[in-house]
Backbone atoms as SQL, in Angstrom:
CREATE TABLE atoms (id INTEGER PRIMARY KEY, chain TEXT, resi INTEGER, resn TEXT, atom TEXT, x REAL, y REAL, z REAL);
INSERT INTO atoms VALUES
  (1, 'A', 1, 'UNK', 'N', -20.815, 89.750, 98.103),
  (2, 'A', 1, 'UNK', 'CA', -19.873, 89.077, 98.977),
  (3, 'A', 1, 'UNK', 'C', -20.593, 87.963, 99.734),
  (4, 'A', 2, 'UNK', 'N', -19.599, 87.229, 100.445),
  (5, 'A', 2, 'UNK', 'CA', -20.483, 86.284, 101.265),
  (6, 'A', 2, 'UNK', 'C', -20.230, 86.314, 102.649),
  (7, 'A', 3, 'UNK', 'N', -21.153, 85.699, 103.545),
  (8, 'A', 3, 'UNK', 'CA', -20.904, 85.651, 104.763),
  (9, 'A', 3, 'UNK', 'C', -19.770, 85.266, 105.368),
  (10, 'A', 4, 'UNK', 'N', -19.012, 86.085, 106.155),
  (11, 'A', 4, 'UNK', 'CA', -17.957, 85.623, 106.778),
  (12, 'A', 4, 'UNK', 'C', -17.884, 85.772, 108.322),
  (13, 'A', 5, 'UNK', 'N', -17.231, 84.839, 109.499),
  (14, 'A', 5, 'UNK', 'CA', -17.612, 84.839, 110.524),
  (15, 'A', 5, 'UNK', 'C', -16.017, 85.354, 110.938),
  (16, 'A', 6, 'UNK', 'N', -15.363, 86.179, 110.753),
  (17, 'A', 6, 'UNK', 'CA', -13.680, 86.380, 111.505),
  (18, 'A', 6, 'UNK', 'C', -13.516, 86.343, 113.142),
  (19, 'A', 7, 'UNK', 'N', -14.576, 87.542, 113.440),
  (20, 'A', 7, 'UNK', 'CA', -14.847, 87.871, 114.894),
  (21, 'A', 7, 'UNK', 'C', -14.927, 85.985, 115.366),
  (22, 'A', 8, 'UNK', 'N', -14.210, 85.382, 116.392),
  (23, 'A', 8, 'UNK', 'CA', -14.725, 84.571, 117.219),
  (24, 'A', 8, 'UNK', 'C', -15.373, 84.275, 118.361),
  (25, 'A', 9, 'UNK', 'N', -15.330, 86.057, 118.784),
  (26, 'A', 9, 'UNK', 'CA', -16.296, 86.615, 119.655),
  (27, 'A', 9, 'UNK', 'C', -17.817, 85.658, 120.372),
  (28, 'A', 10, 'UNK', 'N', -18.392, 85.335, 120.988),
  (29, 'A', 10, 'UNK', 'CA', -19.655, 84.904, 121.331),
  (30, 'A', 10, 'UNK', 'C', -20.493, 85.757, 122.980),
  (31, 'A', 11, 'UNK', 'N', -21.123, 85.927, 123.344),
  (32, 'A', 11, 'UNK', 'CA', -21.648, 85.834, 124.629),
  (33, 'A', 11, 'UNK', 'C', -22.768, 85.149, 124.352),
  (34, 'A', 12, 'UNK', 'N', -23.052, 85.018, 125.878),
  (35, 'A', 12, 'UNK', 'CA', -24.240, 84.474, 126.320),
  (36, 'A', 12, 'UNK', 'C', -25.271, 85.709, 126.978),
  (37, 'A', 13, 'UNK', 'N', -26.512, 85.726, 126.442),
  (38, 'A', 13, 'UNK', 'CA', -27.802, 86.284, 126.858),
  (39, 'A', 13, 'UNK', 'C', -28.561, 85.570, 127.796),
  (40, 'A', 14, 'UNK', 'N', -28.241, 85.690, 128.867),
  (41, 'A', 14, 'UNK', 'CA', -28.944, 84.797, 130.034),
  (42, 'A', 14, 'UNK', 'C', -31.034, 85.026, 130.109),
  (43, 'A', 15, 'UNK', 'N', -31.236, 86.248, 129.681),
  (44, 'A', 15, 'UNK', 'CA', -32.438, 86.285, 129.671),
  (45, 'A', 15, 'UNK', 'C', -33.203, 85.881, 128.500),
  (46, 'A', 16, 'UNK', 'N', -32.901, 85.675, 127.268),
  (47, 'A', 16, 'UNK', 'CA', -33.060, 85.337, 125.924),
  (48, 'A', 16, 'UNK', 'C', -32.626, 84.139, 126.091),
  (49, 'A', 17, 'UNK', 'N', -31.866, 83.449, 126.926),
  (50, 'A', 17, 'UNK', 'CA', -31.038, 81.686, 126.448),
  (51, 'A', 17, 'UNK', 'C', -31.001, 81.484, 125.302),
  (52, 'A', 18, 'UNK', 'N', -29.770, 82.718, 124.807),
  (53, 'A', 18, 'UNK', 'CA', -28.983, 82.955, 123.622),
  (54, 'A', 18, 'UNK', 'C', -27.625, 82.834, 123.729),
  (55, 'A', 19, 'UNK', 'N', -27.064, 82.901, 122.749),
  (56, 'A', 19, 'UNK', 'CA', -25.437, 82.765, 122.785),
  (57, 'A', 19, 'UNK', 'C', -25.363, 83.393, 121.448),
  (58, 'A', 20, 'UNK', 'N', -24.706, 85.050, 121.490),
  (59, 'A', 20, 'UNK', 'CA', -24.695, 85.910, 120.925),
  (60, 'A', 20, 'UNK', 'C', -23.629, 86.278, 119.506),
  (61, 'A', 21, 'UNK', 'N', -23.240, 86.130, 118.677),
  (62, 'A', 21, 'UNK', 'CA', -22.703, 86.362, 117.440),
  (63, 'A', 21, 'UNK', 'C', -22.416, 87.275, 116.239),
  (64, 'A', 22, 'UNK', 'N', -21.444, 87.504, 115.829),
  (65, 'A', 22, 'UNK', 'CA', -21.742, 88.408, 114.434),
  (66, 'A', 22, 'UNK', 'C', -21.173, 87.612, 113.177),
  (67, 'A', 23, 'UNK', 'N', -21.530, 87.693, 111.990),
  (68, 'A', 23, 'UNK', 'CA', -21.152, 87.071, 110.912),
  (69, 'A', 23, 'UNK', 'C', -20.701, 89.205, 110.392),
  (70, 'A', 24, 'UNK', 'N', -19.820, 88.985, 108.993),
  (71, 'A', 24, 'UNK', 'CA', -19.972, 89.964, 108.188),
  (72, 'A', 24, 'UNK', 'C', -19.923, 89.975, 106.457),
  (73, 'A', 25, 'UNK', 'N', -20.656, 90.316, 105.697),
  (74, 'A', 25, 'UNK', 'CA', -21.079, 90.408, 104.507),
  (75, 'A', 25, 'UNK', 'C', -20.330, 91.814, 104.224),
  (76, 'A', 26, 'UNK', 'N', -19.002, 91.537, 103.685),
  (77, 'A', 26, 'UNK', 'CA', -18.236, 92.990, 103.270),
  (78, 'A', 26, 'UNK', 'C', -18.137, 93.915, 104.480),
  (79, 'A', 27, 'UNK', 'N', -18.796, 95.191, 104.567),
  (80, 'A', 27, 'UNK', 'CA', -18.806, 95.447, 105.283),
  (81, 'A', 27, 'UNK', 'C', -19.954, 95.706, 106.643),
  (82, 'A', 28, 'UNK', 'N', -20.923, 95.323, 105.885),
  (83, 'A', 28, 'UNK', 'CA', -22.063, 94.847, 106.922),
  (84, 'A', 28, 'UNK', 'C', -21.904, 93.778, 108.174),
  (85, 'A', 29, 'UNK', 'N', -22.341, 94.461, 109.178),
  (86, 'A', 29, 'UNK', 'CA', -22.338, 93.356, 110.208),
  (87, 'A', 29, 'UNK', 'C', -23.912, 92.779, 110.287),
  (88, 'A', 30, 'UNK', 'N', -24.052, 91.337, 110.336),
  (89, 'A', 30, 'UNK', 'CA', -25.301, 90.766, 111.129),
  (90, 'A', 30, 'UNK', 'C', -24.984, 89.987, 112.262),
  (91, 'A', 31, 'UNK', 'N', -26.133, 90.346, 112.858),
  (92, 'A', 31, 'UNK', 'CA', -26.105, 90.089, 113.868),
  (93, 'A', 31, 'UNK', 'C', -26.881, 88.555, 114.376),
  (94, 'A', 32, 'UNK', 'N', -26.443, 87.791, 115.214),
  (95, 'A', 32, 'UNK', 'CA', -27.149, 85.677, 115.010),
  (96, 'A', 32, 'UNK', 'C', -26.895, 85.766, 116.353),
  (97, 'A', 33, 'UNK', 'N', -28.492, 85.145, 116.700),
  (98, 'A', 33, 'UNK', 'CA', -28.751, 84.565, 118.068),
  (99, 'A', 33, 'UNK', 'C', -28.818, 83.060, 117.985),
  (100, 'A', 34, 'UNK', 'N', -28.015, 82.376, 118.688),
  (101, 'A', 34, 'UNK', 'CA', -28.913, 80.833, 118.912),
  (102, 'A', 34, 'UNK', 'C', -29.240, 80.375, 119.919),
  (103, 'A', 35, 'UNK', 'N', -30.457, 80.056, 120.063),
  (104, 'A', 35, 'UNK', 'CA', -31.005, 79.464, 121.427),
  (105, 'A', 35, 'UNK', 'C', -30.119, 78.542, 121.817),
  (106, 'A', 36, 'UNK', 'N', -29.741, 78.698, 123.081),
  (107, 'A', 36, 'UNK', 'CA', -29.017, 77.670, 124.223),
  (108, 'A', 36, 'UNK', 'C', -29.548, 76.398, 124.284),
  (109, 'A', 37, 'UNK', 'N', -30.873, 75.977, 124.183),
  (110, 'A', 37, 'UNK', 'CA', -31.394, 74.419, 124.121),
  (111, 'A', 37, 'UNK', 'C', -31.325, 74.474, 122.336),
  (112, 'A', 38, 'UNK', 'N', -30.918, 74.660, 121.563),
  (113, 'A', 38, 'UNK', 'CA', -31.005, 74.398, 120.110),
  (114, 'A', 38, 'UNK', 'C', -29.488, 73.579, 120.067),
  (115, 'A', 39, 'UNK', 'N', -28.279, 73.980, 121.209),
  (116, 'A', 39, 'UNK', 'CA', -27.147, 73.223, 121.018),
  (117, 'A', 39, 'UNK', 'C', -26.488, 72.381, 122.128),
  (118, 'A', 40, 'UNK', 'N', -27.671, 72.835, 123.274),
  (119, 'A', 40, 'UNK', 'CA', -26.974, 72.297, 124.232),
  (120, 'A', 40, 'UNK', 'C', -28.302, 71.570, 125.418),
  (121, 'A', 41, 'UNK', 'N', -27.935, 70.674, 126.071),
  (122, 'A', 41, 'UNK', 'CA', -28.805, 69.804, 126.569),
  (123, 'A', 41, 'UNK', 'C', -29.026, 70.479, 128.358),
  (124, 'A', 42, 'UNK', 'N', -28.199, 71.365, 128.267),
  (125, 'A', 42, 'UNK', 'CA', -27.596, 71.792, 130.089),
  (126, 'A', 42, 'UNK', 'C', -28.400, 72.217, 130.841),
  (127, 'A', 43, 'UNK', 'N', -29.079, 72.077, 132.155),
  (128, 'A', 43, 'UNK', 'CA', -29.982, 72.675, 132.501),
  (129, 'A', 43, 'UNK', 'C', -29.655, 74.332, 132.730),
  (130, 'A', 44, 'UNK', 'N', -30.869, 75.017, 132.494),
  (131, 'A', 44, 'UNK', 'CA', -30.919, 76.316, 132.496),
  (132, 'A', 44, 'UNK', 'C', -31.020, 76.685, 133.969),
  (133, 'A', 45, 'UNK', 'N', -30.246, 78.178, 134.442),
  (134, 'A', 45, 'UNK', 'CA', -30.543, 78.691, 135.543),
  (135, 'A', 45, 'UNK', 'C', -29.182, 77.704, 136.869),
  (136, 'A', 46, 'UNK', 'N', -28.847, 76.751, 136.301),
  (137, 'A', 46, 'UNK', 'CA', -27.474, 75.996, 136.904),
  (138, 'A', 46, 'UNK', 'C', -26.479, 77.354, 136.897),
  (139, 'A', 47, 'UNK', 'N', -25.479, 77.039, 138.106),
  (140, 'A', 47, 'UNK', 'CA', -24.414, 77.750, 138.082),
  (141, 'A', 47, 'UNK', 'C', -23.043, 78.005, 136.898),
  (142, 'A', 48, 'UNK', 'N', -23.388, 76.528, 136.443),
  (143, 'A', 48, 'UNK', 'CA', -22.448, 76.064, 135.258),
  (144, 'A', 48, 'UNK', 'C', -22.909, 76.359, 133.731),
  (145, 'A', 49, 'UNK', 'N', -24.069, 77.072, 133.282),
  (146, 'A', 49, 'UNK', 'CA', -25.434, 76.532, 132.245),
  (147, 'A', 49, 'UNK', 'C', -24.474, 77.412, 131.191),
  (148, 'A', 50, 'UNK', 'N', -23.981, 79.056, 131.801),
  (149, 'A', 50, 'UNK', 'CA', -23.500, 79.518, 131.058),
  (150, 'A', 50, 'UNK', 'C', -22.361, 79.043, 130.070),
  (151, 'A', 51, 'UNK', 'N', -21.494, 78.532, 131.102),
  (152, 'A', 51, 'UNK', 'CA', -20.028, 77.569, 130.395),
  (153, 'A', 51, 'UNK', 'C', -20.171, 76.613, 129.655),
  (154, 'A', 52, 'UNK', 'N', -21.480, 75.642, 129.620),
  (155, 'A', 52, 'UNK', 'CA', -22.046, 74.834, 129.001),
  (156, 'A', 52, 'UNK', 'C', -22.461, 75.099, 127.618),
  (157, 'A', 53, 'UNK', 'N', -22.918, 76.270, 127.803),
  (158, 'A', 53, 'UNK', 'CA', -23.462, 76.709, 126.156),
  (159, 'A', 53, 'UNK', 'C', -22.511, 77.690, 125.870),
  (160, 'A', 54, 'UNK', 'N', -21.380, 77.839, 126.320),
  (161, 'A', 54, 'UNK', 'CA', -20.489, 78.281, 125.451),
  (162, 'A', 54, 'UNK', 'C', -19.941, 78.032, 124.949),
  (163, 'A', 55, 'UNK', 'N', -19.269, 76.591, 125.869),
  (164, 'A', 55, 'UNK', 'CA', -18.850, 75.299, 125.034),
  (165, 'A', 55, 'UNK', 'C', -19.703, 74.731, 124.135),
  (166, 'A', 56, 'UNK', 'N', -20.320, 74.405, 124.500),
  (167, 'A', 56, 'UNK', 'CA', -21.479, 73.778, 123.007),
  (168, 'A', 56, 'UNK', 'C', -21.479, 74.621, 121.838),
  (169, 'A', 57, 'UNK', 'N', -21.387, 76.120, 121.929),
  (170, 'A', 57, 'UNK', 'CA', -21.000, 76.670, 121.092),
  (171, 'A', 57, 'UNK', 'C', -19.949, 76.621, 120.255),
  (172, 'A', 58, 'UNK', 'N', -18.873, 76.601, 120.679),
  (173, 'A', 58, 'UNK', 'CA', -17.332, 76.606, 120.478),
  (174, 'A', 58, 'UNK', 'C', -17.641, 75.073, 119.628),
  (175, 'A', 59, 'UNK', 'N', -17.633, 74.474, 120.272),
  (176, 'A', 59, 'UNK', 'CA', -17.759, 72.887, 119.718),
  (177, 'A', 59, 'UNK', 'C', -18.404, 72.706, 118.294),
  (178, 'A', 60, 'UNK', 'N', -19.810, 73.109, 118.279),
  (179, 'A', 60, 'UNK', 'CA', -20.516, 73.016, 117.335),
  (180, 'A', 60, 'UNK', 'C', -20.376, 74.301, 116.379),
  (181, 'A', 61, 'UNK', 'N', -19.114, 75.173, 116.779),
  (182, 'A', 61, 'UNK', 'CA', -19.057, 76.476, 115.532),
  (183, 'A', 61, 'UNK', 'C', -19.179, 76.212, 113.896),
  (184, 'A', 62, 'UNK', 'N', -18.196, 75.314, 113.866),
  (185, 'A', 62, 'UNK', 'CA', -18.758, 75.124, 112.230),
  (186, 'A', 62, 'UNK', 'C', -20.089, 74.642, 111.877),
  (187, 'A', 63, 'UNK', 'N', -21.040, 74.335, 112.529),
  (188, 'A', 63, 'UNK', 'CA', -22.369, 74.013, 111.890),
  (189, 'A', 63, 'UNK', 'C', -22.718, 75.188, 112.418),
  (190, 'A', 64, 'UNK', 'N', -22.689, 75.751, 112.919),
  (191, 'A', 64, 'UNK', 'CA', -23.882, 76.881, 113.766),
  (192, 'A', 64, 'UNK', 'C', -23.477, 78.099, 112.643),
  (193, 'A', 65, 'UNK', 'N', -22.213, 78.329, 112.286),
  (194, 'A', 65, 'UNK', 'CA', -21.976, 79.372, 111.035),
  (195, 'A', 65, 'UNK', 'C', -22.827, 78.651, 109.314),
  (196, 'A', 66, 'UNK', 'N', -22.493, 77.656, 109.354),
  (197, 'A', 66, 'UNK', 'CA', -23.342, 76.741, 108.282),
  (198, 'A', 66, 'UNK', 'C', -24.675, 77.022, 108.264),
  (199, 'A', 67, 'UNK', 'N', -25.343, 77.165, 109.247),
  (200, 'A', 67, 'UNK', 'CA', -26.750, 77.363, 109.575),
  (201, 'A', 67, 'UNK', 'C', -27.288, 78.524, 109.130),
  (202, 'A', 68, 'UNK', 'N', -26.467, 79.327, 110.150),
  (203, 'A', 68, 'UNK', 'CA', -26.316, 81.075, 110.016),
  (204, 'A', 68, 'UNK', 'C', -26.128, 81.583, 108.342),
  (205, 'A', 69, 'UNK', 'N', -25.403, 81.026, 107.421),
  (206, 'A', 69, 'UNK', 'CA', -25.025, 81.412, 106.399),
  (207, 'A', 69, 'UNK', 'C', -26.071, 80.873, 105.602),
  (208, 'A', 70, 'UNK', 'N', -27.186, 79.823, 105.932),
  (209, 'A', 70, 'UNK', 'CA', -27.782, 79.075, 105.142),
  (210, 'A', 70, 'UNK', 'C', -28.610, 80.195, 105.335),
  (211, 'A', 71, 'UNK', 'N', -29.382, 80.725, 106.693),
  (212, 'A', 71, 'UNK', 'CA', -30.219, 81.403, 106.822),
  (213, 'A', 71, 'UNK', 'C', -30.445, 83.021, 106.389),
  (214, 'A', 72, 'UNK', 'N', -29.141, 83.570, 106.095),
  (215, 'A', 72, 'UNK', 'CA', -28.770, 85.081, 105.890),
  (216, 'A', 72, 'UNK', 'C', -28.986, 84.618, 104.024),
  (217, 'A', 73, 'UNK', 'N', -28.493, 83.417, 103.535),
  (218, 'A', 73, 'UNK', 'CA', -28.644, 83.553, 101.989),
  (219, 'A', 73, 'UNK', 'C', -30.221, 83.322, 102.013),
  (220, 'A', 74, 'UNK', 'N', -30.639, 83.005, 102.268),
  (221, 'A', 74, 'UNK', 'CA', -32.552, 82.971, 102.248),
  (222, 'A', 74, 'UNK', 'C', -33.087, 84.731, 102.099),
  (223, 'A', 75, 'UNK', 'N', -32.683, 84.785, 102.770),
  (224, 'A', 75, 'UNK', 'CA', -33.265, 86.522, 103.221),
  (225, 'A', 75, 'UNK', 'C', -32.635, 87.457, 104.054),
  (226, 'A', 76, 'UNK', 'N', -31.979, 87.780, 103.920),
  (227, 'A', 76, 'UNK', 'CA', -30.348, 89.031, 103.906),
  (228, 'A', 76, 'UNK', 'C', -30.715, 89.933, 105.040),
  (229, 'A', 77, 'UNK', 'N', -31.339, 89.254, 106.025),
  (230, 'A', 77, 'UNK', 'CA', -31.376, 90.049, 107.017),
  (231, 'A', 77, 'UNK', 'C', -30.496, 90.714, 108.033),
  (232, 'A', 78, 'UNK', 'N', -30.908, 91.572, 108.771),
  (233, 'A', 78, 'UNK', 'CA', -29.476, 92.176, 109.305),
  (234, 'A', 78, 'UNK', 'C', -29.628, 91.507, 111.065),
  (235, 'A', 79, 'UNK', 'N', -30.374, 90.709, 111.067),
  (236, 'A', 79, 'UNK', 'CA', -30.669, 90.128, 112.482),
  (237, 'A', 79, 'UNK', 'C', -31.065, 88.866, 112.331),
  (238, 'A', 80, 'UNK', 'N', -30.595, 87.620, 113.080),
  (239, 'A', 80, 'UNK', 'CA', -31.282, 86.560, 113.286),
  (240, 'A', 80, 'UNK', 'C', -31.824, 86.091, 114.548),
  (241, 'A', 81, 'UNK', 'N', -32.133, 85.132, 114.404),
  (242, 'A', 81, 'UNK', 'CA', -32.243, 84.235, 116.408),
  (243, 'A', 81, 'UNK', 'C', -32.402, 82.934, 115.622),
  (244, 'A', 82, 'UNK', 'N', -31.476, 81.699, 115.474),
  (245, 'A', 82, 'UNK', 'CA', -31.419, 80.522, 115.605),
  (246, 'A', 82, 'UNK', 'C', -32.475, 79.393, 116.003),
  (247, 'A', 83, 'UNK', 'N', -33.175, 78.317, 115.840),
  (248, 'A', 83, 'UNK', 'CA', -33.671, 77.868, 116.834),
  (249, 'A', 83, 'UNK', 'C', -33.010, 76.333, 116.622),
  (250, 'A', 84, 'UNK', 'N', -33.788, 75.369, 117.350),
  (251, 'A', 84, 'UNK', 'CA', -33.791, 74.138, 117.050),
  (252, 'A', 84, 'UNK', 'C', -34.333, 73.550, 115.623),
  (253, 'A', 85, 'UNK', 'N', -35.328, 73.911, 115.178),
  (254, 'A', 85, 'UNK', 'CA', -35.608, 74.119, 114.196),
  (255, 'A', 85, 'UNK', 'C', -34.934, 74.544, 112.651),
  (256, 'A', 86, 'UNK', 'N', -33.914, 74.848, 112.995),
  (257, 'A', 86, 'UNK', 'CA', -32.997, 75.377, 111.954),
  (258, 'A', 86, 'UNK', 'C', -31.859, 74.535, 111.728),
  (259, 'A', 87, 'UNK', 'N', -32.001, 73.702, 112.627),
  (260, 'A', 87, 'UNK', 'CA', -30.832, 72.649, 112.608),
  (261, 'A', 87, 'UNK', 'C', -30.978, 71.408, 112.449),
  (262, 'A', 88, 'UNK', 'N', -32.737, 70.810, 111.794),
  (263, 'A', 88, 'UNK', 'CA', -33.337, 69.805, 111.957),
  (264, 'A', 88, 'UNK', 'C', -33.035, 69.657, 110.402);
């Protein structure tokens, strides 16, 4: 099967400056972190930083699942974490 993202679900990991995800492969869930400066420019630790990279999230969903799916067909892991780097 292939990666599918249904859940539109996200949080934010304030201690990780993550923004949290699941894709699913049938019935497997994985699990995708992406770093908060990998999509978003916002300063960290601001009152607003969270809403910022959630939006940036939301915004940039279709590449950030593109990414995610590029990275799970490499090596079928059941966990990721995103970086800047992955999007270069």
């Amino acid at each position: 099967m292939s990666l599918t993202f249904p859940n539109q679900s996200r949080s934010y990991d304030e201690a990780g400056r993550r923004i949290r995800f699941v894709g699913y492969d049938g019935m497997f869930q994985i699990s995708f972190s992406v770093a908060a400066d990998a999509i978003s420019s916002a300063p960290p630790g601001t009152a607003t930083a969270e809403a910022a990279y959630l939006a940036a999230f939301d915004t940039a969903s279709g590449t950030i699942h593109d990414v995610a799916s590029k990275a799970y067909a490499r090596t079928r892991k059941s966990i990721y974490v995103l970086t800047a780097a992955d999007f270069g």
